[in-house]
C-alpha positions in Angstrom: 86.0 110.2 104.3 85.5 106.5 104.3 88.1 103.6 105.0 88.6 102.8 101.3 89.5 106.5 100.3 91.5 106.7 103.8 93.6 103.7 102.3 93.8 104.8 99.1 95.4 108.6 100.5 98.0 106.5 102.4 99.5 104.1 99.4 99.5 107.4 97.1 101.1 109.4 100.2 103.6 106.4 101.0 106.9 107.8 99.5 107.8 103.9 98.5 104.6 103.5 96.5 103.7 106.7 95.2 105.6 110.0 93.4 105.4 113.3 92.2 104.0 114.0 88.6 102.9 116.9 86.4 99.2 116.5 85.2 98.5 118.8 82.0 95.2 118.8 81.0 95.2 119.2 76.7 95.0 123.0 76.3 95.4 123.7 80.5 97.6 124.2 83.1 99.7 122.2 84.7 99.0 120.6 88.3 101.1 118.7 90.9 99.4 114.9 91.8 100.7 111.9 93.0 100.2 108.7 91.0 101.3 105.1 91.3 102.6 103.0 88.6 101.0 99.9 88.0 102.9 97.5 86.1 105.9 98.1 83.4 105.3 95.1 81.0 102.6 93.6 79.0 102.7 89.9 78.0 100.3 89.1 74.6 99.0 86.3 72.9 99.0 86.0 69.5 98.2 82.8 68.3 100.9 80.5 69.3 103.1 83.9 69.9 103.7 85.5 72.8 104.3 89.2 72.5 106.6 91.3 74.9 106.2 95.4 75.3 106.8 98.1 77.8 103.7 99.6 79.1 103.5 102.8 81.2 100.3 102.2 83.4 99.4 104.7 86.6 96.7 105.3 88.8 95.6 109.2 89.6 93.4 109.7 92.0 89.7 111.0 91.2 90.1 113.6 93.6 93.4 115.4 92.3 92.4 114.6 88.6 88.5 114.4 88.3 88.0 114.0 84.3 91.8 113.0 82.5 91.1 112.5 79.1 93.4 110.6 76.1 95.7 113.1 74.8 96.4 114.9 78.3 99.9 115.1 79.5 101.7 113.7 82.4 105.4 114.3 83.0 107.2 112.0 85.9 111.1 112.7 86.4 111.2 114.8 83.1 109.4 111.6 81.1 106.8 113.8 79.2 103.7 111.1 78.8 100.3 110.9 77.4 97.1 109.2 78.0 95.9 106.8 75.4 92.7 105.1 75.1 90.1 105.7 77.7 90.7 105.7 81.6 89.2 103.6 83.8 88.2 104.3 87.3 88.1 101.5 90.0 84.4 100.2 91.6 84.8 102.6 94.5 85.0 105.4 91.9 88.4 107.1 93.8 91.4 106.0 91.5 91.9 106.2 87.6 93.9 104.2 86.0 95.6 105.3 82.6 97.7 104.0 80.3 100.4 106.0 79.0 102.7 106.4 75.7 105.6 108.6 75.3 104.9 112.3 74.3 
């Protein structure tokens, strides 16, 4: 294991930063992870507008949730979620990150 996917085990681990969650893969079983949340609003421009909206970001981790795909299902304190548009992994390749909408 190298330092980055050390450091990466001890934010998810860190009961301040990270928290329990369901993964359900679309048509599987359901599996226990740990994500982080990223960020809880999004700020657009439109023109001279500025648009507000809740977002529901999180990071997985590539080694609890290899291959998450858009439609997949995650529930955090019995908020039923799923993943929209495509995930993106990080440059070390050892965190997703998802956005979310409500199931």
């Amino acid at each position: 294991m190298n330092a980055f996917a050390a450091a990466v085990g001890v934010l998810f681990d860190d009961p301040n930063i990270g928290r329990d969650a369901v993964y359900i893969a679309d048509g599987g079983t359901s599996k226990l992870v740990r994500v982080v949340a990223r960020r809880a609003d999004a700020i657009t421009d439109f023109g001279d507008a500025r648009l507000w909206s809740e977002t529901t970001r999180i990071d997985l981790r590539v080694a609890e949730v290899p291959a998450p795909r858009p439609g997949d299902r995650i529930e955090i304190d019995g908020d039923s979620f799923l993943i929209q548009g495509d995930p993106v992994r990080d440059r070390e390749r050892l965190v997703w990150t998802v956005d979310l909408r409500p199931a």
